[in-house]
C-alpha positions as CSV (number, residue, x, y, z in Angstrom):
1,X,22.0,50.4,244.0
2,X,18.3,51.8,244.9
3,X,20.0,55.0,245.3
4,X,21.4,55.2,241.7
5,X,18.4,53.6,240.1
6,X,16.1,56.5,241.6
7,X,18.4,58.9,240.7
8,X,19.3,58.0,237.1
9,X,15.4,57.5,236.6
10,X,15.0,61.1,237.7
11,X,17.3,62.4,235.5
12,X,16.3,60.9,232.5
13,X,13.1,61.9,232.6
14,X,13.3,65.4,234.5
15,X,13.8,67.1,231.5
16,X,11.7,64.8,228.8
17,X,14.9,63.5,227.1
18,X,16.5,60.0,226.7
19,X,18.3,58.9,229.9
20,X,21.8,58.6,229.8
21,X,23.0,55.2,228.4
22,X,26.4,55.7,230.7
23,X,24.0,54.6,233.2
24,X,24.1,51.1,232.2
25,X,27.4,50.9,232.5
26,X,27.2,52.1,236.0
27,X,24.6,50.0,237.3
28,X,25.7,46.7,235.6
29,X,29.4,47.2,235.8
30,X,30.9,49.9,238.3
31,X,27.9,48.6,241.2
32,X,29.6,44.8,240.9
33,X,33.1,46.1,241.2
34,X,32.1,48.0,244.3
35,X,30.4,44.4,245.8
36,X,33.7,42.8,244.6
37,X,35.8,45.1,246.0
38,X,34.4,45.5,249.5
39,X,33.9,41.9,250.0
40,X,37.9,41.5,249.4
41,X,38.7,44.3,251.1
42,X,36.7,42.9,254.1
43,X,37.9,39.4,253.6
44,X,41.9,40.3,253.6
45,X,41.7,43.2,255.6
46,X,41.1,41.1,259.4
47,X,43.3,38.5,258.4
48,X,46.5,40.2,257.5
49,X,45.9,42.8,260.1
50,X,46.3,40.1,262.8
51,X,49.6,38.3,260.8
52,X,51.4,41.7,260.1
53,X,50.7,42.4,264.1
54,X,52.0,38.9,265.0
55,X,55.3,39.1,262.6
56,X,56.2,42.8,264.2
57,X,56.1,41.5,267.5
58,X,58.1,38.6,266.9
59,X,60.3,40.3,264.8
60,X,60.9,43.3,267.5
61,X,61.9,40.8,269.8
62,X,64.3,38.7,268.3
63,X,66.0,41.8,266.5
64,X,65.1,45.4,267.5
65,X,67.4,47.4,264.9
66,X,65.7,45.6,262.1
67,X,62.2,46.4,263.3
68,X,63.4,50.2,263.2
69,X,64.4,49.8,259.5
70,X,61.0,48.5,258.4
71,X,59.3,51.2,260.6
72,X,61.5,53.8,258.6
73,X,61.1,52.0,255.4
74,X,57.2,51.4,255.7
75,X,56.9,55.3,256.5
76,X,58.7,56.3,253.2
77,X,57.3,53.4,250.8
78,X,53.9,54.9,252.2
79,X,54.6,58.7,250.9
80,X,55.4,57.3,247.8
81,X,52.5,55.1,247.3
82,X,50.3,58.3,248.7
83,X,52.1,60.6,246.0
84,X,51.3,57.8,243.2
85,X,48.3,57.0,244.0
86,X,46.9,60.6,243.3
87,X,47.6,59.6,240.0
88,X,46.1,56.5,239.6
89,X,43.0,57.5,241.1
90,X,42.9,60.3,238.7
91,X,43.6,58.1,235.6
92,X,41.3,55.2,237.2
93,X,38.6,58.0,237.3
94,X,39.4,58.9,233.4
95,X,38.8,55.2,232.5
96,X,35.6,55.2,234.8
97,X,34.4,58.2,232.3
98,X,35.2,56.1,228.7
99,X,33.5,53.1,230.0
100,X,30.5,55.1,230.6
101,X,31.1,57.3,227.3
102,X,31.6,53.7,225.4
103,X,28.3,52.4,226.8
104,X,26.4,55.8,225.7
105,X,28.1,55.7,222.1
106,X,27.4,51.9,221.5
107,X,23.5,52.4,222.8
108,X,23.6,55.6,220.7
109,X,24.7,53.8,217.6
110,X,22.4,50.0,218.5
111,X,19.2,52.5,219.1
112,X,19.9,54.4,215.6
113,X,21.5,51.3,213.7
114,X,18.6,51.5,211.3
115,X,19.2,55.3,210.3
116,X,22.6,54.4,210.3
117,X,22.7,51.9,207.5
118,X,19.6,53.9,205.4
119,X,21.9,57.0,205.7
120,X,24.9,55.3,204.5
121,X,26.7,55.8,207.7
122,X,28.3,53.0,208.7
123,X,32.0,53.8,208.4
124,X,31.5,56.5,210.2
125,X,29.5,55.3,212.7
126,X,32.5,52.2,213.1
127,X,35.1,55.1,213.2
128,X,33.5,56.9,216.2
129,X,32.9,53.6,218.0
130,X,36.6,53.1,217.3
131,X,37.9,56.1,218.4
132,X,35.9,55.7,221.9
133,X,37.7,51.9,222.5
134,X,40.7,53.4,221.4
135,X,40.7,56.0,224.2
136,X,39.2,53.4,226.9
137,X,42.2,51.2,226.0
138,X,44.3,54.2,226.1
139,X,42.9,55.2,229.5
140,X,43.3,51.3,231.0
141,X,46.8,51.4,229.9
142,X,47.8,54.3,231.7
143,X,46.1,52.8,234.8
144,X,48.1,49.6,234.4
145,X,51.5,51.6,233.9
146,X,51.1,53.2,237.7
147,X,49.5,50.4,239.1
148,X,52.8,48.6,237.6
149,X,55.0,51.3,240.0
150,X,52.9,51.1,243.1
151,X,53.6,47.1,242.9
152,X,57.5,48.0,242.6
153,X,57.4,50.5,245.6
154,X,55.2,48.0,247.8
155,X,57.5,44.4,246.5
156,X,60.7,46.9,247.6
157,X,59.1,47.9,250.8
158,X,59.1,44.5,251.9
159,X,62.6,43.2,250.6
160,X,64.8,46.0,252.1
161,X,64.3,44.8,255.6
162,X,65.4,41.4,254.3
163,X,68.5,42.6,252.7
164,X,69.5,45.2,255.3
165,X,69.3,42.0,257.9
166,X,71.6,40.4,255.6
167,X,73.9,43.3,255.2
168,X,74.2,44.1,259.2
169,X,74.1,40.3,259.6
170,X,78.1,39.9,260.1
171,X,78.6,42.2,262.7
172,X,75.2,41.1,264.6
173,X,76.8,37.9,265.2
174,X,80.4,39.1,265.4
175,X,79.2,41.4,268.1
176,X,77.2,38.6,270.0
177,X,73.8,40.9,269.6
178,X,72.4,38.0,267.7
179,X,72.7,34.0,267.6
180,X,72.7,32.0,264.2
181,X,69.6,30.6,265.2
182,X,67.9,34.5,265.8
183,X,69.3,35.8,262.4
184,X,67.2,32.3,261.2
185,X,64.2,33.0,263.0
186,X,64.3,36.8,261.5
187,X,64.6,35.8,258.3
188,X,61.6,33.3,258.5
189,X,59.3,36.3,259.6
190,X,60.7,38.9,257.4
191,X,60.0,36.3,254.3
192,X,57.2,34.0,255.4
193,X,55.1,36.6,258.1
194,X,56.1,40.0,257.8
195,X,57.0,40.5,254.2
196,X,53.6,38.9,252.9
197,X,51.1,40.8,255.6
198,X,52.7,44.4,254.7
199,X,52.9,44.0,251.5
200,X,49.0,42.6,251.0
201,X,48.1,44.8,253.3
202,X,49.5,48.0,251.5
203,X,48.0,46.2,248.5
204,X,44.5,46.0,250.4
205,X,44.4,49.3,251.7
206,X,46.3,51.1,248.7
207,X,44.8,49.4,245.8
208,X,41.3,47.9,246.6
209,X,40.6,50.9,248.7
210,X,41.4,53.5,246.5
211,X,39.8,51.6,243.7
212,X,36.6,51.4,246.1
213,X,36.9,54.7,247.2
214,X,36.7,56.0,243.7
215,X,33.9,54.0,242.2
216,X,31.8,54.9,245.1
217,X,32.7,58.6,245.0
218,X,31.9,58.4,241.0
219,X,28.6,56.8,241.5
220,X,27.5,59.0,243.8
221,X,27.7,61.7,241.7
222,X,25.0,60.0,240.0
223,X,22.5,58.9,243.0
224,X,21.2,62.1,243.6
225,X,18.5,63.3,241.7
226,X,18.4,67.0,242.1
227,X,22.4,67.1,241.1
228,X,23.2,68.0,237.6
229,X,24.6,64.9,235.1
230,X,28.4,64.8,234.1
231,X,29.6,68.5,233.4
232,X,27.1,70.1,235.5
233,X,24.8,71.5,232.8
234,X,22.1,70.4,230.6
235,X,20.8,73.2,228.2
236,X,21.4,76.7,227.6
237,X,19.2,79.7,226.6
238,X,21.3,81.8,223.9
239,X,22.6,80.3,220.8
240,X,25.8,81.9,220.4
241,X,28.7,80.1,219.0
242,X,32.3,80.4,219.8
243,X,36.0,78.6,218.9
244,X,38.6,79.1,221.8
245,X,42.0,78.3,220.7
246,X,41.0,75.0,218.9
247,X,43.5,72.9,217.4
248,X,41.8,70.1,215.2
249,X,44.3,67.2,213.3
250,X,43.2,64.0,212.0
251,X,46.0,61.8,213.9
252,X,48.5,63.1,215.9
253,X,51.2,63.2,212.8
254,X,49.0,65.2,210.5
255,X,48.4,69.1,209.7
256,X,46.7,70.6,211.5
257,X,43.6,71.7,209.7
258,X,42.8,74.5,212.5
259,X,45.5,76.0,214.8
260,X,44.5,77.7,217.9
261,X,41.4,79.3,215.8
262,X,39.0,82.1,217.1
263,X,36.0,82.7,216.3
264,X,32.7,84.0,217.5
265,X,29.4,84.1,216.0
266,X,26.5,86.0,217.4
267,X,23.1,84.8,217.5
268,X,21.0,84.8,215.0
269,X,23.7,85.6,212.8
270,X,24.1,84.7,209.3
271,X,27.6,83.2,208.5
272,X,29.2,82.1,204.9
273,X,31.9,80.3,204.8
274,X,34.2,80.2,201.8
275,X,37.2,78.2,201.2
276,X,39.6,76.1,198.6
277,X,38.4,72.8,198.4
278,X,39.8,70.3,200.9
279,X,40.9,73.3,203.5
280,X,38.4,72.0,206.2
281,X,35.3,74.0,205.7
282,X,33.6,70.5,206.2
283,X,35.7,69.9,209.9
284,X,34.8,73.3,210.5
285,X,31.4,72.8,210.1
286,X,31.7,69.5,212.4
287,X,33.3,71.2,214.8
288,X,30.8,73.6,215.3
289,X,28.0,70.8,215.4
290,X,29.8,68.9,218.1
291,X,30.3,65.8,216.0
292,X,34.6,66.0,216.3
293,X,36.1,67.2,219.2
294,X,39.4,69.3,219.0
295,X,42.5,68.5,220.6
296,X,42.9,71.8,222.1
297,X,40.4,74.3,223.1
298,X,37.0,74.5,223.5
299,X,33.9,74.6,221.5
300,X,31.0,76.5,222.9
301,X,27.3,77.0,222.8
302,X,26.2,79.9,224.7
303,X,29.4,80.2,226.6
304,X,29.0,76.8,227.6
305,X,31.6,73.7,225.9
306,X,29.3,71.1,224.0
307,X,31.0,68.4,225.6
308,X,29.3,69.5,229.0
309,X,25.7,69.8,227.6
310,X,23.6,66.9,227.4
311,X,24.0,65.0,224.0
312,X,19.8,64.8,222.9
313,X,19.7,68.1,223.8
314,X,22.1,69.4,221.5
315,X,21.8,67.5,218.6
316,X,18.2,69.0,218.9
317,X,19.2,72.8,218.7
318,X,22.1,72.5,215.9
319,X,21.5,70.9,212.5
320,X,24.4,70.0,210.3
321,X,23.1,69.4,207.1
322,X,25.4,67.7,204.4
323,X,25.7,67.7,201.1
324,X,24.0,64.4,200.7
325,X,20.4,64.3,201.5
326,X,18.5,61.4,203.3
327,X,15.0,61.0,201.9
328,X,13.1,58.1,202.5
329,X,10.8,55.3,201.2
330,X,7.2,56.8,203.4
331,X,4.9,59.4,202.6
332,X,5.7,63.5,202.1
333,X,4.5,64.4,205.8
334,X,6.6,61.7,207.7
335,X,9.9,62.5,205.2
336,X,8.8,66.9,206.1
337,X,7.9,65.9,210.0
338,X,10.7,63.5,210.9
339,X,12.5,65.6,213.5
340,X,9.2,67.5,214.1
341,X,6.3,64.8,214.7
342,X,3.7,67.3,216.0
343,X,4.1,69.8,213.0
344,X,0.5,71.0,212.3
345,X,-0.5,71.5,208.4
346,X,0.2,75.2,208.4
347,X,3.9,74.6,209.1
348,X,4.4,72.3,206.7
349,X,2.9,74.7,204.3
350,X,4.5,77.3,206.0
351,X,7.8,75.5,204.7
352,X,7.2,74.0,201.5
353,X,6.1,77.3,200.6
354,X,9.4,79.3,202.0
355,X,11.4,76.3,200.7
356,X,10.1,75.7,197.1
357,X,8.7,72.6,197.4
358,X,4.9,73.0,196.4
359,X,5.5,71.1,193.1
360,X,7.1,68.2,194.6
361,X,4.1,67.9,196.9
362,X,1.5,69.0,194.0
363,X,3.4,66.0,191.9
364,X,2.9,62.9,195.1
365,X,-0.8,64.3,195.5
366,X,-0.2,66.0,198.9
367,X,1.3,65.2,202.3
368,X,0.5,61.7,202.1
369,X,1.6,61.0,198.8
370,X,4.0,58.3,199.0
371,X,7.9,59.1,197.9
372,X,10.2,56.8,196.1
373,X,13.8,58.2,196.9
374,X,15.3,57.0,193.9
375,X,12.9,58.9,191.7
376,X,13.9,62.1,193.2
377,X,16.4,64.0,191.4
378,X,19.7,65.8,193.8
379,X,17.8,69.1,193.9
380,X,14.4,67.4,194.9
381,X,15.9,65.6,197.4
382,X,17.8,68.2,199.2
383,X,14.9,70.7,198.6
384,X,13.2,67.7,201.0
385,X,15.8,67.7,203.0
386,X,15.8,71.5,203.4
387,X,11.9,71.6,204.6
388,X,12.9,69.3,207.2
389,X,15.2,70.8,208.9
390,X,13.2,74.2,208.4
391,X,10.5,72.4,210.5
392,X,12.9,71.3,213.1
393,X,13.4,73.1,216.6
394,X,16.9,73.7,215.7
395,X,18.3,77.4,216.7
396,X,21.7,77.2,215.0
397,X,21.5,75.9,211.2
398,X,24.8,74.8,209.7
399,X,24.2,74.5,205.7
400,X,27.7,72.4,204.6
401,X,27.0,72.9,200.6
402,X,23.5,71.6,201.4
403,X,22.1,73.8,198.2
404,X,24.7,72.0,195.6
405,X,22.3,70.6,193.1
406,X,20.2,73.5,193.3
407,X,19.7,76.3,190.6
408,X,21.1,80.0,191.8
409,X,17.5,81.5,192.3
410,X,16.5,78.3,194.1
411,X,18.7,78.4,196.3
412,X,18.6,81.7,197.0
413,X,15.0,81.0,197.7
414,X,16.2,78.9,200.4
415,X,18.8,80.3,202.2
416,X,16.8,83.3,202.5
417,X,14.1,81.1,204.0
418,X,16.4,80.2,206.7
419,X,17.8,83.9,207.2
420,X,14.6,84.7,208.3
421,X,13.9,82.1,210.4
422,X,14.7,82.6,214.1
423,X,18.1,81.0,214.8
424,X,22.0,81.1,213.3
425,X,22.7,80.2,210.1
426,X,26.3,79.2,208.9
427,X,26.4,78.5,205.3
428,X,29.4,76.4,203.7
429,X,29.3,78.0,200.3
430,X,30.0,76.9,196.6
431,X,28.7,80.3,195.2
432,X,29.9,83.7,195.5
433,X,26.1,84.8,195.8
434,X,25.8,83.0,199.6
435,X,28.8,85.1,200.8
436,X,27.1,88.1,199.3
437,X,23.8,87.2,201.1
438,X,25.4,86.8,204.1
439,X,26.4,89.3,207.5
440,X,29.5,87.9,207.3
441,X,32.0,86.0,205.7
442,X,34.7,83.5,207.1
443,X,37.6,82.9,205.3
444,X,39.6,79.7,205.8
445,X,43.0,79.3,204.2
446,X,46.3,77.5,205.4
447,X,47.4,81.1,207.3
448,X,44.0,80.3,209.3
449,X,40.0,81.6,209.9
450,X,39.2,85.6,209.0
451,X,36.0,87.2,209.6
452,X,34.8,89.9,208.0
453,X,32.3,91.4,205.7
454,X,32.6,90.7,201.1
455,X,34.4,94.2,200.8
456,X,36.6,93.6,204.1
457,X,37.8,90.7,202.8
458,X,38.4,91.0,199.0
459,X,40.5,94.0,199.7
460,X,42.6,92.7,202.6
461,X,42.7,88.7,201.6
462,X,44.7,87.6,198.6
463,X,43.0,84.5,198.6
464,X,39.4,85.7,198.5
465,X,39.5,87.6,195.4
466,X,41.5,84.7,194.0
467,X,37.8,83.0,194.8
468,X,36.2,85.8,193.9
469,X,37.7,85.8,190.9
470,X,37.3,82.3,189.6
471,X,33.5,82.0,189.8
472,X,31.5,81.7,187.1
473,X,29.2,84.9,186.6
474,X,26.5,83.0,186.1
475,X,26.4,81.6,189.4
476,X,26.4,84.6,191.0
477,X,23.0,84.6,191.1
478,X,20.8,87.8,192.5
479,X,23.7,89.8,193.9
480,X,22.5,92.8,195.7
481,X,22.3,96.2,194.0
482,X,25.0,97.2,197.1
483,X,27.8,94.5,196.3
484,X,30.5,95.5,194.3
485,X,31.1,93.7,191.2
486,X,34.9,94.2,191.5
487,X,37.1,95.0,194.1
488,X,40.9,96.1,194.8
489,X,43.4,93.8,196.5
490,X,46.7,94.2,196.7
491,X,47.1,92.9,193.5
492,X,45.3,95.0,191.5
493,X,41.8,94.6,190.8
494,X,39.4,91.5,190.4
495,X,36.8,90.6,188.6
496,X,34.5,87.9,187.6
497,X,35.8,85.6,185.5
498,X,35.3,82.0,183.8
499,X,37.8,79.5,184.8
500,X,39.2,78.6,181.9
């Protein structure tokens, strides 16, 4: 226990980030299952060592052949229980890891319930939770189901001694090797002496030690304080972002909204993303962030998978901002500062300025002005929401529609902001002028994710000059003296149009 506590303390605060809330789990829970369990094992270990050694010897002498049949019989239940108890230790170790992952998502959600119902996040914030109890129940089941064979393989180890003395009972006596009242006396030890010790004692040493063995192993993964946390690796120092393979699905019946998707985007790149509605720009975008987790593939963050860097850390470095904005009730500086307390007064007018935002300020009488939320119209508010994040140490920016309820030119003012700004930028666009802004352009559509530049794309993709096509002209905003206006597909050629 002194051990873990020093070393979970060192690691929370080696790197001036919040400790891992696992770590409660570990010291409250897995620390009194290792007192339980070696207590037990202690306990029942000296007693049924002596009875099992007692029933052997009795039983040897009274009827040797059947004393070679449980020698034979222990020997093979014992390769079996070795083979399947690989298993459960592997699967007791995956429960080990949601019981620690439930702890840190509960504490996660507790610490920020305030946020949570301001933000309007509490279905979503239940949903996660539920998806982590799911998978802990999921991961306890699966424990129970070989746990379930080992007991089957340890109950037959000790009733085929009994049944083969029953069998070879007949010609025992026939033969005069052994009396009615030995063939009694075998019995009573096989069922009353022997039966019981071997199979408690498989039980002791198979089941309580293994579970001991692997509880102690998985805390002291965590005692020492120079080792790394869970998946070795804390930060990294590039910002590239990268899909392997991923397969994403809400439920294990549905479409797949990605299948085995690509994708790599440099650092400091500047992305657009374009897409029908409801294709999965938004999962994409989540995806990217770290918030969902794919069922296949990997996710990574400098060539590193986000489920392997630390949690604070990365929710520090990649902003996913949504199409609904949070402001709230407090002055301008804490709304502009929230997830940058130390910003000085020439960042913040560093960002208004960039942003567009001098108005709003010039309107609430400066940085302490006081805002009222529900005063602010859409634009204002993500405008506000905009300068925050602009503030923020984040290195990869993911816009999803964030500009919405802004004007063309305004929020070309913006995303040009952030273009400049060190860092990625992935934009989920609702205007053909962000693609055209942007160094690249990802497509998504049922077939799949393309990459490639506005011209790339609207000659070889159907389905982006069918976007194209569709926008209103007017939205188009500023479109670079470069861009085409019109380009040729393989249907002929497309041009901006009004939907009718």
């Amino acid at each position: 226990m002194r051990s873990l506590v020093r070393g979970s303390l060192y690691n929370a605060v080696r790197d001036d980030l919040p400790g891992e809330l696992g770590t409660v789990a570990r010291i409250t829970s897995q620390t009194e299952k290792v007192r339980q369990l070696s207590s037990g094992l202690l306990i029942s270990t000296s007693s049924v060592a002596l009875t099992l050694v007692a029933a052997t010897i009795g039983m040897f002498s009274l009827v040797p052949v059947v004393s070679l049949i449980i020698l034979a019989t222990s020997a093979i239940s014992g390769l079996l229980i070795a083979c399947i108890s690989r298993v459960w230790k592997r699967r007791y170790e995956q429960a080990l890891r949601t019981e620690e992952r439930l702890s840190e998502r509960a504490g996660d959600v507790l610490g920020a319930l305030r946020d949570v119902i301001a933000n309007d996040g509490s279905k979503r914030a239940e949903s996660d939770l539920d998806d982590v109890l799911r998978t802990h129940a999921g991961a306890l089941t699966k424990v129970a189901s070989i746990g379930g064979i080992r007991v089957g393989v340890i109950g037959l180890t000790g009733r085929v001694p009994l049944v083969m003395l029953f069998i070879l009972a007949p010609w025992l006596l026939s033969s005069g090797q052994l009396s009615a009242g030995a063939l009694l006396g075998a019995a009573t030890y096989l069922m009353s002496g022997l039966e019981p010790a071997l199979r408690t004692l498989i039980n002791t040493v198979g089941n309580v030690g293994l579970e001991l063995v692997t509880v102690l192993n998985r805390l002291a993964r965590y005692s020492v304080a120079h080792e790394l946390l869970p998946g070795g690796t804390l930060s990294v120092d590039r910002y590239d972002l990268g899909l392997e393979r991923v397969t994403f699905r809400y439920g294990p019946h549905a479409h797949p909204v990605l299948r085995e998707a690509n994708l790599r985007i440099r650092e400091g790149e500047h992305i657009a993303v374009l897409g029908t509605s409801g294709i999965g720009k938004s999962t994409l975008a989540s995806l990217l962030a770290g918030l969902e987790s794919p069922q296949e593939g990997v996710v990574r963050l400098g060539g590193i998978e986000l489920d392997r860097l630390r949690a604070p850390w990365l929710r520090s470095v990649i902003a996913l901002v949504p199409q609904q904005a949070y402001v709230f009730a407090g002055t301008v500086r804490e709304n502009l500062t929230y997830l940058a307390p130390e910003a000085a007064d020439a960042k913040l007018d560093e960002a208004v300025l960039v942003i567009g935002l001098e108005e709003l300020v010039a309107e609430h009488g400066g940085y302490d002005g006081e805002i009222n939320p529900d005063a602010l119209t859409g634009g204002q508010q993500q405008l506000v929401t905009l300068a925050r994040v602009y503030l923020s140490p984040a290195r990869v920016i993911i816009l999803d529609e964030a500009t919405c309820h802004l004007d063309p030119a305004v929020e070309e003012r913006a995303e040009r902001a952030f273009a400049r700004r060190s860092g990625t930028l992935v934009v989920i666009a609702h205007r053909i002028s962000s693609a055209l802004r942007a160094d690249r352009v990802l497509l998504l559509d049922n077939t799949g994710l393309h990459a490639g530049t506005h011209g790339m794309l609207l000659r070889s993709s159907p389905t982006y000059a069918n976007l194209v096509g569709h926008w209103y002209p007017n939205d188009v905003g500023d479109i670079p003296r470069n861009a085409p206006a019109s380009g040729t597909s393989g249907a002929g050629t497309i041009r901006f149009s009004k939907l009718s």
